[in-house]
C-alpha positions, 0 to 999 in steps of 0.5 A: 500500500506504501509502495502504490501511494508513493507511486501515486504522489511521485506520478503528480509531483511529476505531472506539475514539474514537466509543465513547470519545465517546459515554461521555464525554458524561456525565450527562443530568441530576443533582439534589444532596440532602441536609439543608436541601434539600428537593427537591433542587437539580436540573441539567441535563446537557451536551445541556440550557441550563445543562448545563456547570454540571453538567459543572463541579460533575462536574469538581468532584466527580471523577466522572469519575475514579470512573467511569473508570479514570485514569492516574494515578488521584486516587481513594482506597480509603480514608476520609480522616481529619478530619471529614467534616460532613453528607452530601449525595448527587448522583444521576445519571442516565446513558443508555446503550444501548437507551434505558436510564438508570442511576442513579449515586450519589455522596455529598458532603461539601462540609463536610468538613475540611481540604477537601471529600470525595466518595464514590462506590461502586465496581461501580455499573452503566451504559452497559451492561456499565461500573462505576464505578471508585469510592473516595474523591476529596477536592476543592479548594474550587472544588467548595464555591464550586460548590455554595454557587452552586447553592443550598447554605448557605455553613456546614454547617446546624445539627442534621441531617445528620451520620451518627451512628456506630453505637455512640454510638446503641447506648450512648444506647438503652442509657442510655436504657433504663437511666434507664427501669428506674432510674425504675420501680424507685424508683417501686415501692419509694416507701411508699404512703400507709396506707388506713383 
């Protein structure tokens, strides 16, 4: 009787493992986007040569945390304080059943201050039914170190990048349509040279 309950309770703790596993595996492959980039920096997942580069930059990145629901949880609801710098995006791409690959997103902010920042949206579909957890996770700088590695620069590059909040670009058109009338009234009203 022992043996027939052992059998029992070993064939369900495997029935929950091998699901277990095949989620853990992760991403087939990723590409980082961003300024400065061009097309992206790709990686291949744990399957391919060079695949635990990516497993670390996901380990780096908390990816795991924002797909998975964990105990105890590092992901935050919300944006955390300071500067976050130009944004980057990794996108990856993650089999599942039936030969189906869902995109999951994630935003990164390798520059952001004190450390970098990653962002990735909760209720993003895969593996079926899944969604991912989501929400804020700040990194160490094991992460940054990561990416330089990989090809990003080691300072934020100059100009582009930044997301610019919508009421700083809503008071530059509007400044910038005051000027235009500004211009064309004083235009108007100049004296016209006197014809003969």
């Amino acid at each position: 009787m022992k043996r027939l309950v052992l059998a029992a309770a070993a064939s369900a703790l495997a029935a929950l493992v091998v699901p277990t596993a095949s989620l853990a595996k992760g991403a087939s492959e990723a590409t980082i986007s961003g300024p400065g980039l061009g097309d992206g920096i790709k990686l291949a997942g744990e399957e391919a040569s060079g695949g635990g580069t990516l497993m670390l930059l996901a380990e780096y990145a908390g990816f795991f945390p924002a797909l998975f629901q964990t105990s105890p949880n590092p992901m935050l609801t919300e944006r955390p304080k300071g500067s976050l710098g130009p944004r980057y995006r990794i996108t990856y791409a993650m089999p599942g059943p039936d030969a189906v690959v869902n995109q999951l997103r994630q935003d990164l902010y390798p520059y952001a201050t004190p450390e970098p920042v990653t962002y990735m949206k909760p209720g993003q579909a895969y593996f079926g039914s899944e969604k991912t957890v989501g929400g804020w996770y700040i990194s160490g700088p094991s992460l940054k170190n990561q990416l330089v590695r990989l090809g990003l620069p080691e300072t934020p590059p100059a100009g582009n990048g930044f997301d610019a909040p919508w009421p700083i670009l809503a008071f530059a058109a509007f400044a910038a349509a005051g000027a235009t009338v500004i211009v064309a009234v004083r235009i108007r009203r100049r004296p016209r040279p006197a014809t003969a």
